[in-house]
C-alpha positions as CSV (number, residue, x, y, z in Angstrom):
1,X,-51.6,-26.3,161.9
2,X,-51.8,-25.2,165.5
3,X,-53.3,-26.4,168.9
4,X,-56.3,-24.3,170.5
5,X,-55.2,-25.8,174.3
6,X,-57.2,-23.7,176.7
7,X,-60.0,-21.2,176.5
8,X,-63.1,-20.6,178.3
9,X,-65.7,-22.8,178.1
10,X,-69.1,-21.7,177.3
11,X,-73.5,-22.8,177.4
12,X,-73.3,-23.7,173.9
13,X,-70.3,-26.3,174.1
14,X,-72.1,-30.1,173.4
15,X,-72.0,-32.4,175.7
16,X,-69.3,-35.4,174.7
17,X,-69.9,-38.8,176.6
18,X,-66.5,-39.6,176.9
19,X,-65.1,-43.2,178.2
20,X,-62.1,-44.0,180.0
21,X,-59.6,-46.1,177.9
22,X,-59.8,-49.6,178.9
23,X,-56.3,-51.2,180.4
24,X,-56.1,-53.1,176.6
25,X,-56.9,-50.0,174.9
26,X,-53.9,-48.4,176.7
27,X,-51.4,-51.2,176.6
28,X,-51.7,-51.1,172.6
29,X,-51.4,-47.6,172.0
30,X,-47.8,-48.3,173.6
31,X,-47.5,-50.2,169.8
32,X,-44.5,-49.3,167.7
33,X,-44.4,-49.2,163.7
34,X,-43.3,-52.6,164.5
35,X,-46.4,-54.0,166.2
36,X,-44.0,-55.1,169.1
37,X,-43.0,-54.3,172.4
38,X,-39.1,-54.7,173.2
39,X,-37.1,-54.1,176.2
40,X,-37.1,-50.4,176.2
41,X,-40.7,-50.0,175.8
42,X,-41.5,-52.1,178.8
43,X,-39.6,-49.3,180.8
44,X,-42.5,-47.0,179.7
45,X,-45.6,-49.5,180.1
46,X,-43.9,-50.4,183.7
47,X,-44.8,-47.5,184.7
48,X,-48.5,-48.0,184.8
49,X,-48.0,-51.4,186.8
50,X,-45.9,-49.7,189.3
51,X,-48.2,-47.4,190.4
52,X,-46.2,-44.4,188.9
53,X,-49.4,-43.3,186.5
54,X,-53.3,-42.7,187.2
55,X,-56.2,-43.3,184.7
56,X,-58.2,-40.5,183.2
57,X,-61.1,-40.0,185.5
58,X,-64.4,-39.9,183.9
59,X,-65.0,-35.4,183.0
60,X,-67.5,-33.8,185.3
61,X,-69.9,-31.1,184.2
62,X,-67.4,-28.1,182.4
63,X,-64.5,-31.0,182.4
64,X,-62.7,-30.5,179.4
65,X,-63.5,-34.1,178.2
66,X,-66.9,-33.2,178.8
67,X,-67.1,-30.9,176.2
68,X,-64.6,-31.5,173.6
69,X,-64.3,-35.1,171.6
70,X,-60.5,-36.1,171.7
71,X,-59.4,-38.8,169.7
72,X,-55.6,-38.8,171.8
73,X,-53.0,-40.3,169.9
74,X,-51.2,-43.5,170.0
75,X,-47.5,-44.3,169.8
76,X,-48.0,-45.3,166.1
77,X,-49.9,-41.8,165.2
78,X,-46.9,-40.0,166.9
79,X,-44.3,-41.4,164.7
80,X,-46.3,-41.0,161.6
81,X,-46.4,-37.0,162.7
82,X,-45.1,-35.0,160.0
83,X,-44.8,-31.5,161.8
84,X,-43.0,-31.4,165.1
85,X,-39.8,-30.4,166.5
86,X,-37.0,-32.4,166.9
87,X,-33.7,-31.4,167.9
88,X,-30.9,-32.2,165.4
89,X,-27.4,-31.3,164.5
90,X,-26.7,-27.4,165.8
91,X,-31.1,-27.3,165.9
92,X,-31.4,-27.6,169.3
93,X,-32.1,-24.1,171.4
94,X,-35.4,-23.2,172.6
95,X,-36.1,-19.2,172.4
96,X,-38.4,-17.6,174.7
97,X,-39.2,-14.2,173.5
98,X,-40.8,-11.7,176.0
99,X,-43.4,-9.2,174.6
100,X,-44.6,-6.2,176.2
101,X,-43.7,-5.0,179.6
102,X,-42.6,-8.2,181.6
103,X,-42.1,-7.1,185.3
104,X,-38.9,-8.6,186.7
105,X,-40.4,-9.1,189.7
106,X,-41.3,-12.6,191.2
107,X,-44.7,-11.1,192.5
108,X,-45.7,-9.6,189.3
109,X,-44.6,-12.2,186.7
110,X,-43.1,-15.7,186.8
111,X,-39.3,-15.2,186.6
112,X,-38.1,-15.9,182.5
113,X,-34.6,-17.3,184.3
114,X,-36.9,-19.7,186.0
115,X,-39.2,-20.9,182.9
116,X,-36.0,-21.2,180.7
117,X,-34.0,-23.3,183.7
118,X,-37.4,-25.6,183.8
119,X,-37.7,-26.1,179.9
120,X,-34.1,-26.9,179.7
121,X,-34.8,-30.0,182.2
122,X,-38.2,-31.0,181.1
123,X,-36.8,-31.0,177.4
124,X,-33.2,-31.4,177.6
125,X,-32.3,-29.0,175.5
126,X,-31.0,-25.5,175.8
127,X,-33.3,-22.7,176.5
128,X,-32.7,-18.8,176.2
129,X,-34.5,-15.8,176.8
130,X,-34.4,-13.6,174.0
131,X,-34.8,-9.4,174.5
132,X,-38.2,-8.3,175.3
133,X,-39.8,-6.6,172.5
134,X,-42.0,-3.6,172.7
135,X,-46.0,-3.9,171.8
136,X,-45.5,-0.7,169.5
137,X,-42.6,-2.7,167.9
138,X,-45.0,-5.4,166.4
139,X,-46.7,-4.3,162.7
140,X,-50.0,-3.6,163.0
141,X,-50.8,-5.3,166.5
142,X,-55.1,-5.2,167.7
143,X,-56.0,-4.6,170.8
144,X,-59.3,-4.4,172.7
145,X,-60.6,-4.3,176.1
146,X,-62.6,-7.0,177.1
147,X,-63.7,-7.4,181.0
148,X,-62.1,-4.5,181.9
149,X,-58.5,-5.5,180.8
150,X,-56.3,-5.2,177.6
151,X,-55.9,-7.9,175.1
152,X,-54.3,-8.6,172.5
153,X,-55.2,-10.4,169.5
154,X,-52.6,-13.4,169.3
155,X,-52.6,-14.0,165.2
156,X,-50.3,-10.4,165.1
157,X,-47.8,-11.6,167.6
158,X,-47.7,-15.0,165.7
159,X,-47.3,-13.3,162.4
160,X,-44.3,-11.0,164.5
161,X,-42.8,-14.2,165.8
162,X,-42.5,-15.8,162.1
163,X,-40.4,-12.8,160.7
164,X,-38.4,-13.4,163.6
165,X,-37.3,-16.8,162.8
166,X,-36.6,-15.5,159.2
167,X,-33.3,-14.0,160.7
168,X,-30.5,-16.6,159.3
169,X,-28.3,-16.9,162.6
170,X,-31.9,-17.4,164.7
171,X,-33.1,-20.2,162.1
172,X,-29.9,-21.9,161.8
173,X,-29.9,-23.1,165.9
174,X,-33.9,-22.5,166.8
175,X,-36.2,-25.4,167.4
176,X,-38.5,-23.1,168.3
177,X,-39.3,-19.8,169.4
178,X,-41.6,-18.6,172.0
179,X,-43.5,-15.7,172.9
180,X,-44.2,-15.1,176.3
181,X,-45.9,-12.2,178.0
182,X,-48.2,-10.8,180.9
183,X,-50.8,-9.3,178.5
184,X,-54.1,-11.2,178.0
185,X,-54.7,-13.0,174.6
186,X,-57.8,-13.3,172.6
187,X,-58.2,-15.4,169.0
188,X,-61.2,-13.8,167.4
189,X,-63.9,-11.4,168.1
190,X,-66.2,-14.6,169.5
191,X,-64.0,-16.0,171.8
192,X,-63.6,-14.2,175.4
193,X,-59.6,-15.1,176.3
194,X,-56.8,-17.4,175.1
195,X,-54.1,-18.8,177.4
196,X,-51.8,-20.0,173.7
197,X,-51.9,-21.2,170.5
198,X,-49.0,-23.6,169.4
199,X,-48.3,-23.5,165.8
200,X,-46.3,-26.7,165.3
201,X,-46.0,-26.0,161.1
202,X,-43.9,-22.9,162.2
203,X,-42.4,-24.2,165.5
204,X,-43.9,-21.1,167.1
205,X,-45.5,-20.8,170.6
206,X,-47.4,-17.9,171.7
207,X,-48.6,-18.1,175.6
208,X,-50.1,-15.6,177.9
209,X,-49.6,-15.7,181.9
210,X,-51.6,-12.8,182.5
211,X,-54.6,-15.1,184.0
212,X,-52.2,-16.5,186.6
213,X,-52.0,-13.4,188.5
214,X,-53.3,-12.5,191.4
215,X,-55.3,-9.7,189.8
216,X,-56.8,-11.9,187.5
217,X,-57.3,-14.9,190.0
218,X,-56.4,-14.8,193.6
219,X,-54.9,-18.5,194.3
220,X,-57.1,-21.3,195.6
221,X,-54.6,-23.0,197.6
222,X,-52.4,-22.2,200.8
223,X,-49.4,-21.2,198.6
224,X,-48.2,-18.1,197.7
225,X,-49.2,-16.1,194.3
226,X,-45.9,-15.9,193.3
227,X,-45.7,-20.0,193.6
228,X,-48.7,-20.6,191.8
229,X,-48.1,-18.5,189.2
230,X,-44.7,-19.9,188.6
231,X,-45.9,-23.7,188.8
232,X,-49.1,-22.9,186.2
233,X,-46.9,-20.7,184.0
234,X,-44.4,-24.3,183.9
235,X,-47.6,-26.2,183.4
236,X,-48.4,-24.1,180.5
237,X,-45.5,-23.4,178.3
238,X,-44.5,-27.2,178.8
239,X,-48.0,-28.3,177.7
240,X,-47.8,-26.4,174.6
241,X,-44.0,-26.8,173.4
242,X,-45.1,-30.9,173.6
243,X,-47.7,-29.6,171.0
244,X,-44.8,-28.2,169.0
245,X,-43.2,-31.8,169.9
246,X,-46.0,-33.6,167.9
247,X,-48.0,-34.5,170.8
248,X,-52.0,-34.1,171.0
249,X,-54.1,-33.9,174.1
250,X,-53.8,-37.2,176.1
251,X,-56.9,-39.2,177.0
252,X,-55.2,-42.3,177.4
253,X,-53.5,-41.2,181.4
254,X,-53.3,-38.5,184.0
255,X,-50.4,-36.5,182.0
256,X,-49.0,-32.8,181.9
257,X,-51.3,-33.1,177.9
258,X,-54.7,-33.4,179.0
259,X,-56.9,-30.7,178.1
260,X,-57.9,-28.3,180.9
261,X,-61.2,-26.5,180.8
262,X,-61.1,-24.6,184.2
263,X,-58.4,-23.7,187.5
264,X,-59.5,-26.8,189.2
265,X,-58.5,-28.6,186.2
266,X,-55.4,-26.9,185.1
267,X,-55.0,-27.3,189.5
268,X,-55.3,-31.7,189.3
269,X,-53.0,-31.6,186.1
270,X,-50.1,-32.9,186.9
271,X,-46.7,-31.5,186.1
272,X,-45.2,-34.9,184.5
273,X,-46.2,-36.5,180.7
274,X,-47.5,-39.9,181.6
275,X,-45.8,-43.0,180.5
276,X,-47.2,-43.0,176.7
277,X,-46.1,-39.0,176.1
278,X,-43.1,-39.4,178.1
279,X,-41.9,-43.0,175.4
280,X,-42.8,-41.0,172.5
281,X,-40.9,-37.6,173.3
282,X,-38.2,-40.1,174.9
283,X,-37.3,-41.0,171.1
284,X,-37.3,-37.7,169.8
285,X,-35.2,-35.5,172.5
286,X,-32.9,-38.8,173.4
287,X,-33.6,-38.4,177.1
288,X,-32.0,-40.5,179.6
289,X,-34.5,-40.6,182.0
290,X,-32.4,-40.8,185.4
291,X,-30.9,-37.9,184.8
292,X,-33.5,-36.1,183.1
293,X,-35.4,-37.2,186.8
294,X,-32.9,-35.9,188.5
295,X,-32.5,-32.7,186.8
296,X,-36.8,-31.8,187.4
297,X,-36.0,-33.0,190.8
298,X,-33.4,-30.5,191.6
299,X,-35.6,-27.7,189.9
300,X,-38.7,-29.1,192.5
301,X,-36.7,-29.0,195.3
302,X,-35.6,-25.2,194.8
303,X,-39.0,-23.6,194.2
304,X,-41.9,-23.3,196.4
305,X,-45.4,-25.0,195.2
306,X,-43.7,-27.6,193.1
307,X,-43.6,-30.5,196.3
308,X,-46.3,-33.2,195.0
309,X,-44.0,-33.1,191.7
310,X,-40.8,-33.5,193.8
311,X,-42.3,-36.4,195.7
312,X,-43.3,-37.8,192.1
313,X,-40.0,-37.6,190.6
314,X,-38.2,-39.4,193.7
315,X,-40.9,-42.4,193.4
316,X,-39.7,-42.3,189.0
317,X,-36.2,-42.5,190.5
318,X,-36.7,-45.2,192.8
319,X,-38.6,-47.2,189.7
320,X,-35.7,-46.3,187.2
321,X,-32.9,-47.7,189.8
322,X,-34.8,-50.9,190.3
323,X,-34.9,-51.1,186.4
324,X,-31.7,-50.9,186.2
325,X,-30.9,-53.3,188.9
326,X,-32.8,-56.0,187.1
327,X,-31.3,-55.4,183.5
């Protein structure tokens, strides 16, 4: 089982005719097993009437919903997920594993110290960044160059990353295990690039950055490369590990697990999980969210490009304290 997230789209793609979810349609897919909606849920739906969430826009021409039929995923469907991670006992550490040559430069890559400190707050959980492993050290790994660049094909790394979690002290603590690196990915002879593929049978990630350099494309917006790299490499590896999390593309609110089809897209997608995504991961990882809040806050507030998201935090703080006040 695994999560094809974001690849480039092409001429032959059909053309879905896709609606917005209707306010009903969204206030039942907040539906428990139990058919009802109790104190802690309302927390979640709240959301939406405060302002704090936006409805799915209807795709334009190359939008992702435009050209790919999503069938999202209520609350119900989550919990009936077999396959997804789920921190439990001394199962709780996220590995990221580095593969091939990953500058440690801020200019050249987006800093692994960074993407662990940001997993550890968006998930809760621990996050470490594993030693980088040579390309020559993975069996039989394919390459090809495609557009004047190196790729590799990302079924070998997946197959690398498997053995890996074989090791008895890695399997015994490892919710999942991550490979991150700066090369380009491809999935097959017929497709032209992968950004990752999330496996969620295996609890395996593998996720390229490589298109969020400069070289590949210079950055639409007044920040600097080194920022937008760093935000979109966030965007990214916390998109896919909520695949490993059991969660599908969302069609039901703006969230961090819509599809994206293009940079303008992966641009409007917001950094935060929208109230649905954020009550069913809520259960699983046993967040509190005021602290959780306050913990992507202080990660906002200490990196450049990541303002919008700070501002968004501090209005989920402000919501959460007059919560509280009231309960």
């Amino acid at each position: 089982l695994f999560f094809r997230s974001v690849f480039l789209p092409t001429s032959l793609m059909p053309v879905i005719k896709f609606q917005p979810k209707t306010d009903a349609e969204v206030c039942r897919a907040f539906w428990s097993k139990a058919q009802k909606q109790d104190d802690h849920q309302d927390v979640f739906y709240g959301m939406i009437t405060a302002g704090l969430s936006e409805p799915v826009p209807k795709p334009g021409k190359g939008d992702w919903l435009r050209e790919h039929e999503e069938k999202g995923q209520t609350l119900r469907q989550f919990e009936n997920c077999s396959f997804r991670i789920e921190p439990h006992g001394h199962c709780d550490t996220i590995l990221l594993q580095p593969v091939g040559d990953y500058p440690d430069d801020a200019e050249a890559a987006p800093p692994l110290n960074a993407l662990a400190e940001y997993v550890t707050a968006f998930y809760g959980v621990p996050t470490r960044v594993l030693p980088a492993v040579a390309l020559e050290k993975i069996p039989g790994l394919t390459t090809r160059m495609h557009g004047g660049f190196r790729q590799l094909l990302i079924g070998d790394i997946y197959n690398f990353m498997k053995e890996l979690l074989k090791s008895r002290d890695l399997a015994r603590k490892t919710l999942a295990v991550v490979a991150v690196t700066m090369e380009d990915l491809y999935p097959g002879d017929d497709w032209n690039f992968v950004y990752g593929q999330a496996y969620a049978l295996e609890a395996v990630g593998v996720f390229s950055f490589a298109r969020f350099h400069p070289s590949f494309s210079p950055p639409s917006t007044p920040a600097s490369a080194s920022a937008v790299m760093l935000q979109r490499s966030c965007k990214v590896l916390t998109h896919e590990i909520g695949h490993l999390a059991g969660l599908r593309h969302c069609i039901h609110r703006r969230c961090l697990l819509n599809g994206v089809n293009h940079e303008l897209e992966m641009q409007m997608q917001p950094l935060q999980l929208c109230p649905l995504c954020l009550k069913k991961l809520s259960g699983s990882f046993k967040w509190h969210l005021m602290t959780r809040s306050q913990q992507l806050l202080a990660f906002y507030t200490a990196h450049k490009g990541f303002e919008e998201a700070a501002q968004k935090e501090q209005s989920m703080q402000a919501y959460l304290a007059t919560r509280q006040q009231k309960g």
